[in-house]
KEDRENMI-964379 format. One record per residue (C-alpha): residue number from 1; residue in three letters; x, y, z. Coordinates in steps of 0.2 Angstrom, whole numbers, plus 2048, in hexadecimal, padded with zeros to 3 digits. Layout:
# residues N
NUM_ALA_X_Y_Z
...
END
This chain:
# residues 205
1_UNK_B4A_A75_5E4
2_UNK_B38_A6F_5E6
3_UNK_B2E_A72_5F5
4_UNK_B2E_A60_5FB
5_UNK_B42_A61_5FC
6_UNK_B3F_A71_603
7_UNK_B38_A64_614
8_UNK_B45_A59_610
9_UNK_B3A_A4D_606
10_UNK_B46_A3F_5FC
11_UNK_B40_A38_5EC
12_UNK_B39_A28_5F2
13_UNK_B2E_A33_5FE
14_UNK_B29_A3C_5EF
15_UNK_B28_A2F_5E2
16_UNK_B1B_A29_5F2
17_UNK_B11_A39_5F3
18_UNK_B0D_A3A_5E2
19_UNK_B05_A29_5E1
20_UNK_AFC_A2D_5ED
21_UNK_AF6_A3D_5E6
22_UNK_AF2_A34_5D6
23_UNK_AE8_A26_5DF
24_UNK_ADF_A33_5EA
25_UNK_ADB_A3D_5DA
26_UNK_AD4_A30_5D1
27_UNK_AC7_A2C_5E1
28_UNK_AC2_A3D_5E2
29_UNK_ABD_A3C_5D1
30_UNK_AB5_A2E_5D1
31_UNK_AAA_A35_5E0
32_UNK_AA6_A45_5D5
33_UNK_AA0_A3A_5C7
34_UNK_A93_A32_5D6
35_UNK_A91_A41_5DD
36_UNK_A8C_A48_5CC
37_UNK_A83_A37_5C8
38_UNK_A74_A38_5D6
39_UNK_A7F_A33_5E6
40_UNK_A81_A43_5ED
41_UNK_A84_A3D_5FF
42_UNK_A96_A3A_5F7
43_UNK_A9A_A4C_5F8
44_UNK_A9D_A4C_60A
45_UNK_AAD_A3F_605
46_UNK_AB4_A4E_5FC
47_UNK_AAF_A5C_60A
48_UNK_ABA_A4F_614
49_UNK_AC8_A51_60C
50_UNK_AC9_A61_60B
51_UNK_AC1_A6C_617
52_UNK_ACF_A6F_621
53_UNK_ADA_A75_611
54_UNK_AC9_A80_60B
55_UNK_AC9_A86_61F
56_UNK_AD9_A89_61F
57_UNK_AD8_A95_612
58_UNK_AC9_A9C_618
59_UNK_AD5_AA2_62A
60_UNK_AE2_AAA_61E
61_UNK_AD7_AB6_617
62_UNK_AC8_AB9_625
63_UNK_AD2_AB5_635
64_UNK_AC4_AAF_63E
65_UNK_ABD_A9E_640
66_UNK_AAA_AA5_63E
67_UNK_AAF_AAD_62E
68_UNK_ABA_A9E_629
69_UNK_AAC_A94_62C
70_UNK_A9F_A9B_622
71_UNK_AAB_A9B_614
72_UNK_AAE_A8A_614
73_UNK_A9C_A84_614
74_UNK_A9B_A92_605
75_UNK_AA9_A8C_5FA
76_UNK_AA2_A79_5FE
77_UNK_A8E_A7F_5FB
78_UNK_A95_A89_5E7
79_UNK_AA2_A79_5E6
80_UNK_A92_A6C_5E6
81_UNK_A87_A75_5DC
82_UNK_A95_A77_5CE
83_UNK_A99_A66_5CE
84_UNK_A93_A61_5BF
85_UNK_A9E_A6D_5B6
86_UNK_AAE_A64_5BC
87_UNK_AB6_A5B_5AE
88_UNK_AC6_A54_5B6
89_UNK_AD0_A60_5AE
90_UNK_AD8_A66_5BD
91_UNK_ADA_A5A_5CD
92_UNK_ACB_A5E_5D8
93_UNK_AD4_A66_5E4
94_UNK_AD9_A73_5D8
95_UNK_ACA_A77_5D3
96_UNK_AC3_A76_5E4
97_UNK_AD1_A84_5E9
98_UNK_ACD_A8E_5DB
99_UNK_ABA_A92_5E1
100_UNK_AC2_A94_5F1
101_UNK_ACE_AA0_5ED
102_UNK_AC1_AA9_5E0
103_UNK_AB6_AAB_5F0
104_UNK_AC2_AB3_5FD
105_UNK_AC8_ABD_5F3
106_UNK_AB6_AC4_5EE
107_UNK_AB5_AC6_600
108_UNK_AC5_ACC_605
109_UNK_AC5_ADA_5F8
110_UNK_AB5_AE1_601
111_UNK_ABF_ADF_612
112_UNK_ACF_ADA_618
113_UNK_AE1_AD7_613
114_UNK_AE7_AC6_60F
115_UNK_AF2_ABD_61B
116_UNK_AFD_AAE_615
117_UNK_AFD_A9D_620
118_UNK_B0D_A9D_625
119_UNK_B06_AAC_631
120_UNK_AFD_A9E_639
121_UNK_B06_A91_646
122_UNK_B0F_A82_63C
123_UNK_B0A_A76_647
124_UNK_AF9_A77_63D
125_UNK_AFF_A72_62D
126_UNK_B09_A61_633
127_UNK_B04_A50_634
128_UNK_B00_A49_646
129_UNK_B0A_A39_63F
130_UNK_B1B_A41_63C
131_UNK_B2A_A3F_643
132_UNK_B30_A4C_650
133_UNK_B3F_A4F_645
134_UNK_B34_A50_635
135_UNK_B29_A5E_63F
136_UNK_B38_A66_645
137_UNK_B3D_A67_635
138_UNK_B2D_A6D_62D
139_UNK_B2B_A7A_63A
140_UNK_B3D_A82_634
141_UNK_B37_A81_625
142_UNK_B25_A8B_628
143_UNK_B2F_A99_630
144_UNK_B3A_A9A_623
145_UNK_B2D_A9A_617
146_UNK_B24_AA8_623
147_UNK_B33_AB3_621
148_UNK_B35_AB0_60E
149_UNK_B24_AB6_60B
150_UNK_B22_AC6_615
151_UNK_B2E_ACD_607
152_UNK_B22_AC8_5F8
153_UNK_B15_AD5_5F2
154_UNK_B04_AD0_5FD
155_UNK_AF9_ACC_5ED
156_UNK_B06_ABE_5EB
157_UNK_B08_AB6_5FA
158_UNK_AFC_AA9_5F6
159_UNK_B04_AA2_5E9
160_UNK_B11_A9E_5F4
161_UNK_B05_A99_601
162_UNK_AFF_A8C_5F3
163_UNK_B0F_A84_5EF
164_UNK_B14_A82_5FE
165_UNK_B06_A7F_60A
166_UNK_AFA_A77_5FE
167_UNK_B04_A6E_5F2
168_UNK_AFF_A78_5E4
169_UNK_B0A_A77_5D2
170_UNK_B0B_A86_5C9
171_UNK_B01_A82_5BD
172_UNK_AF3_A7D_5C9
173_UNK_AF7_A8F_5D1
174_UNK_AF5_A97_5C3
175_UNK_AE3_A90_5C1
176_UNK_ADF_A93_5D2
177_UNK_AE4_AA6_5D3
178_UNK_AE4_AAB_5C2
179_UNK_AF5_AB1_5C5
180_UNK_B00_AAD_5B7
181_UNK_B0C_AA0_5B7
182_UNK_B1C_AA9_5B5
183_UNK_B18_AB4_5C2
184_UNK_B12_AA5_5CE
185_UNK_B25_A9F_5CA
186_UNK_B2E_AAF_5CE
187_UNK_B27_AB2_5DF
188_UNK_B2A_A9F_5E4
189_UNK_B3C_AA1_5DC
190_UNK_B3F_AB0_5E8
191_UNK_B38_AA7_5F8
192_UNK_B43_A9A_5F1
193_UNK_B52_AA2_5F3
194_UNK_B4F_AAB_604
195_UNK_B4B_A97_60B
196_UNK_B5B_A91_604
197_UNK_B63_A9B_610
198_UNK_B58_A99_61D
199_UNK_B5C_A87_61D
200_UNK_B6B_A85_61A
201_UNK_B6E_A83_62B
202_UNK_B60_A72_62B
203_UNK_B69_A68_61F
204_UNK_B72_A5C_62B
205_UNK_B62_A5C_635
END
């Protein structure tokens, strides 16, 4: 069970998402290619897009919005002057994450303990645009995940964190982290389990 059936996605939905996905992908690297090529006023396209997602992560570990600031202007100041060195591998998000990730935890190691987004009110994470039964759902859902990640180790509670709040495959959490993939997969699996029966009760929402 994916994490998009998980907030009661059905497969047109999905079959939607990921052409969108694709088609955002493909802008963002056609912007890198400009940004790369001499237009560099471009970049602030991709600071758009995901400064909240890079802000975000910045709260999970600093828990202060001074902190969480200076991170994301780091993270975007080390992603632009890397940008030549994306090859489209990765989508750039993931790669975006990675340097992200790479930098609070530099950070964190010298200061605090991480602390997972679904710590933080669910109402942060949801679209302005939904239906008040799709945040009602979502918002079970973010509890439940809450619950099911108290019980992980702490190092690995952003993986979790990633696939469910980011969007992240396992593969792309593995290159964000480092963490391998088997072990991305096991700790899912488990907060797997502990929301299946958790919302068992959602299912004729």
């Amino acid at each position: 069970m994916s994490n998009e059936t998980l907030l009661g996605e059905n497969k047109p939905q999905l079959q939607k998402k990921k052409e969108e996905r694709k088609e955002s992908d493909s802008n963002e690297l056609m912007i890198v290619n400009q940004v790369v090529s001499g237009q560099k006023d471009l970049f602030r396209l991709l600071v758009r897009q995901h400064e909240k997602a890079v802000y975000r992560m910045g709260l999970s570990f600093f828990r202060n919005t001074e902190d969480a600031n200076d991170f994301t202007q780091e993270v975007f100041l080390k992603a632009f002057k890397s940008l030549s060195h994306f090859e489209g591998r990765s989508r750039f998000s993931t790669w975006l994450y990675k340097i992200a990730y790479n930098t609070a935890l530099n950070e964190i190691n010298r200061r605090k303990e991480y602390h997972s987004l679904a710590e933080e009110d669910s109402s942060n994470l949801i679209n302005n645009t939904e239906t008040p039964e799709r945040i009602a759902l979502r918002d079970a859902a973010s509890k439940a995940v809450r619950e099911a990640i108290k019980e992980l180790p702490e190092r690995f509670r952003i993986c979790v964190d990633l696939f469910y709040f980011y969007d992240r495959s396992y593969q792309e959490i593995e290159v964000i982290t480092g963490i391998p993939v088997n072990t991305i997969k096991s700790n899912v699996f488990r907060s797997k389990i502990i929301l299946r029966e958790k919302l068992e009760s959602l299912k004729d929402f």
